[in-house]
C-alpha positions, 0 to 999 in steps of 0.5 A: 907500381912500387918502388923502394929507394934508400936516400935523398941521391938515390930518389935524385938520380930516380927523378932523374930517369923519369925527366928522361922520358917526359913529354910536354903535356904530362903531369905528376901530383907528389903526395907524402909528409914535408921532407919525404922528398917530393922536391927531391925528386922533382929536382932530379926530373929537372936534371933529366929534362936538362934544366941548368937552373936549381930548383927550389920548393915553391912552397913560398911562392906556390909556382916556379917555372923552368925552361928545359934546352930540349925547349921543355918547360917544367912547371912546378907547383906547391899547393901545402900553404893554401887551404882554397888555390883561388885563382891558382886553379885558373893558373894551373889549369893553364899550365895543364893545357901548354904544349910545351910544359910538363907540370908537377903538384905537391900537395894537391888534393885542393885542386883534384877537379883541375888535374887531367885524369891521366895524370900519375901520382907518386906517393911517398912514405918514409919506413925510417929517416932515409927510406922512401917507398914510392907507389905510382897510380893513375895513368898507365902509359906514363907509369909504363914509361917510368917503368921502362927507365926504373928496371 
């Protein structure tokens, strides 16, 4: 599936359509350059899953976690400053297995072994300084959901 989407609100207000139709157990690896809009996004899915709080690129910290008023939890990782997660895989795959949290990856192709097999990935490149074009793979009951909110 792609999608085509003309700036940093529109990519939000995106996000926040898929954090409308999340479920606990779901997972989202973003791939694409710094500033294409990976923590965008996934400040939109907060909004959509009803997190009050701002949320901040963990790049520094490589997790920040959000509780949802839907009783939801967000847990959203940045892997871009490790070259081995380490004990971070340990800790992933946790968040992976909690019934009621829908976690979200940037950056991570060095923990390909922990992520669940039906997870989606989101791809970002940007044509020009606005433009992002959007590609999704991978689980297709969750991309048949975002679908269904994308139209």
């Amino acid at each position: 599936m792609k999608i085509q989407l003309a700036s940093e609100e529109e990519t939000k207000l995106w996000g926040q359509k898929i954090g409308t139709i999340l479920r606990a157990g779901d997972c989202i690896e973003l791939i694409g350059d710094v500033g294409s809009g990976k923590t965008t996004l996934t400040k939109g899915i907060a909004l959509g899953l009803g997190i009050k709080e701002t949320v901040q690129s963990p790049t520094f910290t490589i997790n920040r976690t959000y509780d949802s008023s839907s009783g939801l939890r967000l847990s959203h990782y940045d892997f871009y400053r490790l070259s081995d997660p380490g004990i971070m895989s340990e800790e992933l795959a946790e968040s992976l297995g909690q019934s009621d949290t829908v976690v979200i990856i940037e950056w991570g192709d060095i923990v390909t072994s922990v992520l669940p097999e039906d997870h989606v990935r989101i791809t970002f490149s940007s044509p020009t300084e606005t433009d992002r074009d959007i590609t999704l793979e991978g689980s297709s009951e969750i991309i048949n959901r975002i679908a269904g909110v994308t139209k």
